[in-house]
C-alpha positions as CSV (number, residue, x, y, z in Angstrom):
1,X,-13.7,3.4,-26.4
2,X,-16.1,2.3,-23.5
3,X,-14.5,3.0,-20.1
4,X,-15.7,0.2,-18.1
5,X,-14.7,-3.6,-18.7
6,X,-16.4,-5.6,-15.5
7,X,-14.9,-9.2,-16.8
8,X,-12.0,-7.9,-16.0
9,X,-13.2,-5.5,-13.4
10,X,-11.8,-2.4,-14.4
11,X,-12.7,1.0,-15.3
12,X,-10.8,3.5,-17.6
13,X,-10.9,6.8,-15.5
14,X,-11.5,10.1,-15.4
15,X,-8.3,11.7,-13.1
16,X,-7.7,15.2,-12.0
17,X,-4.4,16.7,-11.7
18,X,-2.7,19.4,-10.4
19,X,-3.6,22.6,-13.0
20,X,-0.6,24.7,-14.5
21,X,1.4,26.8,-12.6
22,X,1.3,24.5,-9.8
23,X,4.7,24.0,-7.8
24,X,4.7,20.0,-8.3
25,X,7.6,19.3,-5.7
26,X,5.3,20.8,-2.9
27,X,2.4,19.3,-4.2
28,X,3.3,15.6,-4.3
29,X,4.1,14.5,-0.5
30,X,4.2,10.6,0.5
31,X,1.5,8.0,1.4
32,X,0.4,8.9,4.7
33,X,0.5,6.0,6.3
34,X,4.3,6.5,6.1
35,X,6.6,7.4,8.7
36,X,4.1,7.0,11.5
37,X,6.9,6.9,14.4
38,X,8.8,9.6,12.8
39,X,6.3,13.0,13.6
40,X,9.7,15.1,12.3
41,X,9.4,13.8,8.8
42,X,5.8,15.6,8.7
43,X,7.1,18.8,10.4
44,X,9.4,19.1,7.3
45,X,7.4,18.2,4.6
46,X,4.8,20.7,6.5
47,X,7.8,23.1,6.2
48,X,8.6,23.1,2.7
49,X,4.8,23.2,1.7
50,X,4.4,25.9,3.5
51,X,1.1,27.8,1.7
52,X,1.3,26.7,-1.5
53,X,-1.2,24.1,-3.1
54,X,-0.4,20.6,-1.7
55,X,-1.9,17.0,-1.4
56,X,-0.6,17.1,2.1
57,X,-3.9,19.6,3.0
58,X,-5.7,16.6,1.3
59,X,-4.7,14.1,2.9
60,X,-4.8,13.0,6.8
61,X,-0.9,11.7,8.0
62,X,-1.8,9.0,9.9
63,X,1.0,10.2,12.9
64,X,-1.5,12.5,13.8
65,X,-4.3,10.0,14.0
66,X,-4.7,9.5,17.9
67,X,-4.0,13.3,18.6
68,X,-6.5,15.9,18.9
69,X,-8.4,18.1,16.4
70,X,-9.3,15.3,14.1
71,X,-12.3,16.2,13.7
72,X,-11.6,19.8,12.9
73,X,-8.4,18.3,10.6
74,X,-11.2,15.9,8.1
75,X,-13.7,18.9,8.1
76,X,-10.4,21.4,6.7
77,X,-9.4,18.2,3.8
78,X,-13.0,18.9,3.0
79,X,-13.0,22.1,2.2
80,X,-10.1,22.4,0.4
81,X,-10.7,19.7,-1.4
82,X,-14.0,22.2,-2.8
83,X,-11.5,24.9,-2.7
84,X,-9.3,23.3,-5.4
85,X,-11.9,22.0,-7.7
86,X,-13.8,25.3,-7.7
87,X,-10.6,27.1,-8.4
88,X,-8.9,25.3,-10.9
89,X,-6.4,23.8,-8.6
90,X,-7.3,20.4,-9.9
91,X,-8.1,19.7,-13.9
92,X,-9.2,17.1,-15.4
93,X,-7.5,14.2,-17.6
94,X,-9.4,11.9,-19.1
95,X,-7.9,8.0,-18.9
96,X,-5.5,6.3,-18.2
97,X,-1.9,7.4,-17.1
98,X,1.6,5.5,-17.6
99,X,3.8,6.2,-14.3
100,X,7.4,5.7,-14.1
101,X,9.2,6.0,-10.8
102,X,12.7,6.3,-10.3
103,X,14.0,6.0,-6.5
104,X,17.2,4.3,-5.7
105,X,18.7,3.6,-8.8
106,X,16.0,1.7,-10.1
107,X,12.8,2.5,-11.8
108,X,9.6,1.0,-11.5
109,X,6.6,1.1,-14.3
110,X,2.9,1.2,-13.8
111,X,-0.4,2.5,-15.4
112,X,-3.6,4.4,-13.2
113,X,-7.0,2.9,-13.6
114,X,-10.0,2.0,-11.9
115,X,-10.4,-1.1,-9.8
116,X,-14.4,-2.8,-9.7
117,X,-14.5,-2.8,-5.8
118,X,-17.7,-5.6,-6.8
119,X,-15.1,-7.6,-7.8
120,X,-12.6,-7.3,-4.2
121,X,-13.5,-9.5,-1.1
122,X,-10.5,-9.0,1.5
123,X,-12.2,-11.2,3.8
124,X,-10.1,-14.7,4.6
125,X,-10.6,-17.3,2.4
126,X,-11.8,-15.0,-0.7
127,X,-11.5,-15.9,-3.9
128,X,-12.5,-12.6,-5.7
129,X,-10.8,-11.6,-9.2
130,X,-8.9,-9.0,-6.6
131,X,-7.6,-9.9,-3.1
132,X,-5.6,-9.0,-0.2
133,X,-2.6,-10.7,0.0
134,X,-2.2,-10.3,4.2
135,X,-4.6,-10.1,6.9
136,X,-7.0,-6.7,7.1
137,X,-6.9,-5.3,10.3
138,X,-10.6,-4.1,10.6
139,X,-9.9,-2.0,13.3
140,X,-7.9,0.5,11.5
141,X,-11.3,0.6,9.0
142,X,-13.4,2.7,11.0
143,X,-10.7,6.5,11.2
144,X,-10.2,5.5,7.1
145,X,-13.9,5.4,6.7
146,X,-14.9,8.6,8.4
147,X,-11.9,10.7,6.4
148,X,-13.6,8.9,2.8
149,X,-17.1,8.9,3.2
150,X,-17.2,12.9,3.1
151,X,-14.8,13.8,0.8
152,X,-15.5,14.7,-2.9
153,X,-11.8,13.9,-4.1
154,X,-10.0,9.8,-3.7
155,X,-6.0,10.5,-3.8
156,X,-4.2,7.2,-4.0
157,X,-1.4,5.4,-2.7
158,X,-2.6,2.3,-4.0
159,X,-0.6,-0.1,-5.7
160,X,-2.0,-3.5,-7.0
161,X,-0.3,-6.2,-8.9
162,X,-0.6,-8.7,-11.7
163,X,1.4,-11.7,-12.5
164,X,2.8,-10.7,-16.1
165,X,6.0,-12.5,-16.3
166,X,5.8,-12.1,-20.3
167,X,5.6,-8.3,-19.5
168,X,2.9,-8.4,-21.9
169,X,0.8,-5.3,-20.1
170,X,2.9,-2.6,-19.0
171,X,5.9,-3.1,-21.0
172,X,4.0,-2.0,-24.6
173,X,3.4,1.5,-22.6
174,X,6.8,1.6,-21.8
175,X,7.9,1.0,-25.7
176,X,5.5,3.6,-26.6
177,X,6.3,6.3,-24.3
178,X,7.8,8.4,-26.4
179,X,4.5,8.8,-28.7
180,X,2.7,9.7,-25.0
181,X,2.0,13.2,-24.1
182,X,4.1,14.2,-21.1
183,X,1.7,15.4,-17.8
184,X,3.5,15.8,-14.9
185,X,7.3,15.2,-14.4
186,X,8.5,15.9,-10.9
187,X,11.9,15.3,-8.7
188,X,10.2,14.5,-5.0
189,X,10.6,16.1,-2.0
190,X,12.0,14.0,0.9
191,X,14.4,11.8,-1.2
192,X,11.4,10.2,-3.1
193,X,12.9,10.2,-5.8
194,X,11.5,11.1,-9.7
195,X,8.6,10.7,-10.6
196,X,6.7,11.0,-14.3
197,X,3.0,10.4,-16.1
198,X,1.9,10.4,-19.7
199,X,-0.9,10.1,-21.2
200,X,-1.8,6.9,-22.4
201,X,-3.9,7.0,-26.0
202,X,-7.1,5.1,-26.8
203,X,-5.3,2.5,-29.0
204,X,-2.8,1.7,-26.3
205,X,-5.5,1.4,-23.5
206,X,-7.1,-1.3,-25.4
207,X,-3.5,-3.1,-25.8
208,X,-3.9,-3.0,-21.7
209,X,-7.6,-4.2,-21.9
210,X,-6.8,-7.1,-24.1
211,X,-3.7,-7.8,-22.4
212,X,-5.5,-8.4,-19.0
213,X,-8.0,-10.2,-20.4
214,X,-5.7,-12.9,-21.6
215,X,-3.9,-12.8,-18.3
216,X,-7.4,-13.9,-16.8
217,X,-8.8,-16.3,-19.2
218,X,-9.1,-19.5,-17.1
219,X,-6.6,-22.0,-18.7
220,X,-4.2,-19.4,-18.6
221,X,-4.6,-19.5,-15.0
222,X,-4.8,-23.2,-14.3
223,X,-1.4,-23.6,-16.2
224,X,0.6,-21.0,-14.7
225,X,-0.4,-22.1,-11.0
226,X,-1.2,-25.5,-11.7
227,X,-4.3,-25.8,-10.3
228,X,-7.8,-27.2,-11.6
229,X,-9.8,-25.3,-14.4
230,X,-12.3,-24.6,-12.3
231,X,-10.3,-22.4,-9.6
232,X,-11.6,-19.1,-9.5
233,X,-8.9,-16.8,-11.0
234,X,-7.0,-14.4,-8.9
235,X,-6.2,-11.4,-11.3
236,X,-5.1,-8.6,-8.8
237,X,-3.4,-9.0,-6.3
238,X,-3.0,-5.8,-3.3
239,X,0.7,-4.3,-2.9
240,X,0.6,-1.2,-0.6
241,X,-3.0,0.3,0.6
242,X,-4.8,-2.8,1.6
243,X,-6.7,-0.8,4.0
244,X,-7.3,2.0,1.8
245,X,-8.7,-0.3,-0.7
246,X,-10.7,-2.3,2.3
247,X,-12.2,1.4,3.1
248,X,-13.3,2.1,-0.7
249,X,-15.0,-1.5,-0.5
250,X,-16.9,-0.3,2.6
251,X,-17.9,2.9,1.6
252,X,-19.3,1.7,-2.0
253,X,-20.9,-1.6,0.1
254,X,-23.0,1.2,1.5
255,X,-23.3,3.5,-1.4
256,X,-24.6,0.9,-3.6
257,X,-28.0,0.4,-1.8
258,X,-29.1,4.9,-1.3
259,X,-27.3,5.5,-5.0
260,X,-27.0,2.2,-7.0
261,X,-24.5,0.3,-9.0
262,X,-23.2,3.0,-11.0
263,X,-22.2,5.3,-8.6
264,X,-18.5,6.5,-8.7
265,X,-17.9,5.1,-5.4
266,X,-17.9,1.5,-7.4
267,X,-14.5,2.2,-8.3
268,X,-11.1,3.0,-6.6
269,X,-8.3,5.0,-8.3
270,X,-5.0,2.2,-8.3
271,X,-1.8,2.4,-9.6
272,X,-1.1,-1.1,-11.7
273,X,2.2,-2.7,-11.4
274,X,3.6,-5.7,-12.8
275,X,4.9,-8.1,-9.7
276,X,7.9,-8.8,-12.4
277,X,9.2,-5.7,-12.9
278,X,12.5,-5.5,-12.0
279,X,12.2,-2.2,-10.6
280,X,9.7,-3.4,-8.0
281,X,11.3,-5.3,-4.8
282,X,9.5,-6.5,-1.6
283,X,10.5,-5.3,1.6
284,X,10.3,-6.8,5.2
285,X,8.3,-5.0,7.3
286,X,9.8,-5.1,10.7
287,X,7.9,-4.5,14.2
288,X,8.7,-1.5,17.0
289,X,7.4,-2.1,20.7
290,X,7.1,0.8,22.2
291,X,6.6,1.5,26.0
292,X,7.4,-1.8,27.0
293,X,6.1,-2.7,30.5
294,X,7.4,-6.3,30.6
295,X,10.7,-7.8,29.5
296,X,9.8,-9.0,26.3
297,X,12.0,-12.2,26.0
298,X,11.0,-13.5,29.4
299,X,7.2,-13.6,28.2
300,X,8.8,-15.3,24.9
301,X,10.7,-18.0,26.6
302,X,7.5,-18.1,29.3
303,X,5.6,-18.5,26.0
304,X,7.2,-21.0,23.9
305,X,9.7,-22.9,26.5
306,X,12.2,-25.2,25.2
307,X,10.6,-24.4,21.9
308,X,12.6,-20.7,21.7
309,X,16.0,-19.6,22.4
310,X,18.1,-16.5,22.3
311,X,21.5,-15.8,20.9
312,X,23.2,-12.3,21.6
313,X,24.6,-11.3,18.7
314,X,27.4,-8.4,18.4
315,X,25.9,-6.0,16.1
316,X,23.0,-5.6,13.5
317,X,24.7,-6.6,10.9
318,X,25.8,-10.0,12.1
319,X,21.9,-10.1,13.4
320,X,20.4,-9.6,9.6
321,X,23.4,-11.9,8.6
322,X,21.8,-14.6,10.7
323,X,18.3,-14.2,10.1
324,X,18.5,-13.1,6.5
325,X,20.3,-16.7,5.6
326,X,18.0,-18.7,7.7
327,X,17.0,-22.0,6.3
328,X,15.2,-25.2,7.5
329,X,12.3,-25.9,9.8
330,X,13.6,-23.6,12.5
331,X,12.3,-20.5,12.2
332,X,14.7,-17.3,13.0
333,X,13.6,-13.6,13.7
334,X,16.3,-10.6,15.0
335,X,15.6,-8.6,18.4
336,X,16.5,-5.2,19.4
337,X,16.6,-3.9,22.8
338,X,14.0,-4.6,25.1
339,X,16.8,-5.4,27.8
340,X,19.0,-6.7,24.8
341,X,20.9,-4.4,22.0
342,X,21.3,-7.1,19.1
343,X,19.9,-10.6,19.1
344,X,18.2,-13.7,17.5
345,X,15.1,-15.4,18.4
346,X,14.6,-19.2,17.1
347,X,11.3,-20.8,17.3
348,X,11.1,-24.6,17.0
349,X,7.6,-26.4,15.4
350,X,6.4,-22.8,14.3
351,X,2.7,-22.4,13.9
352,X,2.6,-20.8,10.8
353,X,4.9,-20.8,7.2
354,X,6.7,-17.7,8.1
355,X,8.6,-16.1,11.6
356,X,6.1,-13.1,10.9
357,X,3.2,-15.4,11.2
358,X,4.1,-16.9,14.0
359,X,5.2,-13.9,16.4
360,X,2.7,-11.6,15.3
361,X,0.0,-13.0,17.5
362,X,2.5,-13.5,20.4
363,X,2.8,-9.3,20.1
364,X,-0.7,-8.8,19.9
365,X,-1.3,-10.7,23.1
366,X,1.7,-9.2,25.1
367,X,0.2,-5.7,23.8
368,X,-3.4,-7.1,24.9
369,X,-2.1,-7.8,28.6
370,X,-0.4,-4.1,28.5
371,X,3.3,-5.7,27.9
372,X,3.5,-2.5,25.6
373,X,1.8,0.8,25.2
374,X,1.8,0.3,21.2
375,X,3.2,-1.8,18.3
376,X,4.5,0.5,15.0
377,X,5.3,-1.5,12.0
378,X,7.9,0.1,10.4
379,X,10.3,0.0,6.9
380,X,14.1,-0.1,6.7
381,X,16.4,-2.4,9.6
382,X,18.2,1.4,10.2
383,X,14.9,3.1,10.7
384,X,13.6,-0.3,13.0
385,X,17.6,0.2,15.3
386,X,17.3,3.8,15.6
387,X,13.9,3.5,17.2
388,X,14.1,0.4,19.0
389,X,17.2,1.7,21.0
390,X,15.5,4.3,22.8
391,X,14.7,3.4,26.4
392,X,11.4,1.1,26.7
393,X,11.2,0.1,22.9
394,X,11.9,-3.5,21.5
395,X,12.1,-4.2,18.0
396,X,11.7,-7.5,15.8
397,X,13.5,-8.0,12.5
398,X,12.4,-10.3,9.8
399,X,13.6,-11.3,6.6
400,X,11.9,-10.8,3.4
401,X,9.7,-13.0,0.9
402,X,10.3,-13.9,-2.9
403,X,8.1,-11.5,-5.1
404,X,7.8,-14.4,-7.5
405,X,6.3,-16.9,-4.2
406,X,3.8,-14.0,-3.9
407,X,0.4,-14.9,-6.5
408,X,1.1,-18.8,-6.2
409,X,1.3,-18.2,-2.1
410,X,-1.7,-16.3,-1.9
411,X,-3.8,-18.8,-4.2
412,X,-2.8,-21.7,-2.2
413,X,-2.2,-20.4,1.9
414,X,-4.9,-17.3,1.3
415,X,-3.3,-14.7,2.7
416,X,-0.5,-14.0,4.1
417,X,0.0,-12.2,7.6
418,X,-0.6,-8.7,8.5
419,X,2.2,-6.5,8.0
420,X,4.0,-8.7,6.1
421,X,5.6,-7.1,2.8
422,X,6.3,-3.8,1.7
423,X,6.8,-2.5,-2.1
424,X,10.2,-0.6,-1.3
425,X,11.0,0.9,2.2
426,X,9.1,3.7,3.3
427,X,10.6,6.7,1.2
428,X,10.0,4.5,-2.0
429,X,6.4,4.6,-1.5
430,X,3.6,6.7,-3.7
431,X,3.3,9.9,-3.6
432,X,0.4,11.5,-4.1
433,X,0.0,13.2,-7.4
434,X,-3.7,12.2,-8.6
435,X,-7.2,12.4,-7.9
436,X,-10.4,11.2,-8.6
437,X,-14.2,12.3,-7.5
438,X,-15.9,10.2,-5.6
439,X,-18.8,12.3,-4.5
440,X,-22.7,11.4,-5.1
441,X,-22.2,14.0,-7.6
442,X,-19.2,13.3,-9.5
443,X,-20.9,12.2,-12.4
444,X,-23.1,14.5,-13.1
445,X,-19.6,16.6,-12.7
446,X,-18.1,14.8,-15.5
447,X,-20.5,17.1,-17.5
448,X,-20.0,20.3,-16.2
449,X,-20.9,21.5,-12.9
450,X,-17.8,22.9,-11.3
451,X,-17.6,21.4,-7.4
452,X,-19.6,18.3,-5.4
């Protein structure tokens, strides 16, 4: 079948994966933009790799981002990303994979493809076939960019979603899973969880084509949102790795001009889930001030006035109780430490739809004036108390959005804010497990040659 479908802006892929004899459990570690205030949960998972073959000498943990030997740390992913092609570390697959992932007690369903980054604009007000659903910080680009534009290998944790409420493309894999020849299959370290690939056959790729191709015929669109024929329609829409998507975009919007259109860099290597799969749940994502300078709620009340108030609260459950049943035009947000243990903030005539929208640029100015040393965002309310107990932090709590508010939302608002949603808490994220070349010489590799 032909592998590349730009009215629907995908690419059926070519995906290396760990060869045989390869000790899966230390080869799959987490996204590593994961546990970013927690440097023990590395040490560990540093630990149990130990020497053997891992993604974790592939990847760069973003805890270790502002420390020192960075440059000596992207130069080693490099080489071993060389090492492992060259040595049969890697094989390839060619096509696409069916995932399932089961963390929790529920499991989630998706299928790996190629996303047409021509066809992604996370800029505001987009209105691209694939979008970011909250604000890019463009900022965090420039370390992203730096650890891609050199490698030969793309491992994602990339998950993008479709509105498919009659399950119409993921579900048919699911059915014919048993037909599907088994690739990896894999109990995660860390409490991550199982996790399990197939390979999906020609005939059952083309049920995905034709299935997202419905999805994204116009009137299709217009009556499922209610809005005119002639809004452009929003197909994909990004779940975790925003920025890692946002850094693919900016390496191939500079690729495209030295190596043209067809160069591998065009595409990025997602994982495709269906928003209504009940396996799938959205997650708050809570904020962690840490080194405060400056009492935090006298710079909210000097902020907002009469507009704010404060209510100590006896514990964090009575704290999530509060915030999590919130309703009307008052908007409510939980506080922990910073001078307080357990609290909850209420914000009269908000300036944006939700609490996260409007305190968010409050933090970033306090952090601006050096009210803070840093700002963490962070998954889970226990992971958000533990951390913002400790002497000098101050956390914020928020509650969660619908999944089902999320396409109509986005095509209405644009997107949402930064930081505001999260696929799971943090140990239900990806793990790595694939790869993908994305090298000036990856397709000439597709024929032969045995490294970029």
């Amino acid at each position: 079948m032909d592998t590349s479908f730009n009215d629907i802006g995908i690419q059926v892929p070519q995906i290396y994966l760990p060869g045989p004899g390869i000790d899966l459990q230390k080869w799959a570690v987490i996204a590593c933009d994961q546990f970013t205030a927690e440097p023990q949960y590395w040490q560990q998972v540093e630990q149990q790799v130990g020497t053997a073959p891992s993604t974790l000498k592939l990847i760069f943990p973003e805890v270790y981002l502002d420390k020192p030997g960075a440059t000596e740390r992207i130069a080693a992913i490099g080489q071993t990303m060389t090492d492992y092609l060259r040595d049969g570390v890697l094989v390839p697959h060619e096509g696409m994979i069916y995932v399932e992932r089961s963390v929790g007690g529920r499991t989630r369903h998706g299928v790996m493809l190629c996303l047409d980054l021509a066809c992604y604009d996370y800029t505001a007000g987009s209105a691209s076939l694939i979008r970011a659903t909250e604000g890019t910080i463009v900022d965090r680009l420039p370390p992203r960019i730096k650890i891609r534009e050199s490698a030969a290998l793309e491992l994602p944790h990339i998950l993008v979603l479709i509105d498919d409420p009659e399950h119409t493309v993921i579900k048919p894999l699911t059915t014919d899973r048993a037909s599907f020849v088994p690739l990896y299959d894999v109990e995660l370290m860390q409490g991550g969880g199982h996790l399990a690939g197939y390979a999906v056959t020609d005939e059952a790729q083309q049920g995905v084509v034709q299935a997202l191709r419905t999805l994204a015929q116009p009137q299709t669109f217009a009556a499922k949102y209610g809005v005119g024929a002639d809004r452009p329609v929003l197909l994909y829409a990004m779940g975790d790795g925003n920025h890692s998507l946002a850094t693919a975009k900016a390496i191939w919007d500079k690729n495209k001009a030295r190596f043209g259109v067809d160069h591998p860099s065009r595409y990025a290597l997602v994982e495709l889930e269906n928003v209504h799969d009940q396996g799938l749940e959205f997650e708050a994502i809570h904020r962690l001030l840490l080194g405060c300078k400056t009492d935090v709620l006298t710079e909210l009340k000097a902020t907002w006035g009469d507009r704010v108030s404060y209510t100590e609260v006896a514990s964090v459950e009575a704290m999530k109780q509060r915030v999590d049943s919130a309703s009307g035009r008052r908007q409510m947000a939980g506080m922990i430490g910073g001078g307080q243990r357990f609290g909850v903030i209420e914000i009269d005539q908000p300036e944006a739809n939700l609490a996260v929208g409007t305190l968010q640029p409050f933090l970033d100015r306090f952090l601006a004036g050096g009210g803070a040393k840093a700002i963490d965002y962070v998954h889970g309310a226990d992971v958000l108390e533990r951390l913002a107990l400790r002497r000098g932090n101050a956390g914020f709590y928020f509650a969660g959005m619908h999944k089902s508010d999320l396409f109509k939302t986005v095509i209405l608002d644009g997107a949402l804010p930064r930081k505001t949603f999260s696929l799971g808490q943090a140990h239900e994220k990806r793990y790595y497990m694939e790869a993908r070349k994305i090298g000036q010489k990856s397709l000439a590799c597709r024929w032969g040659c045995d490294s970029n």
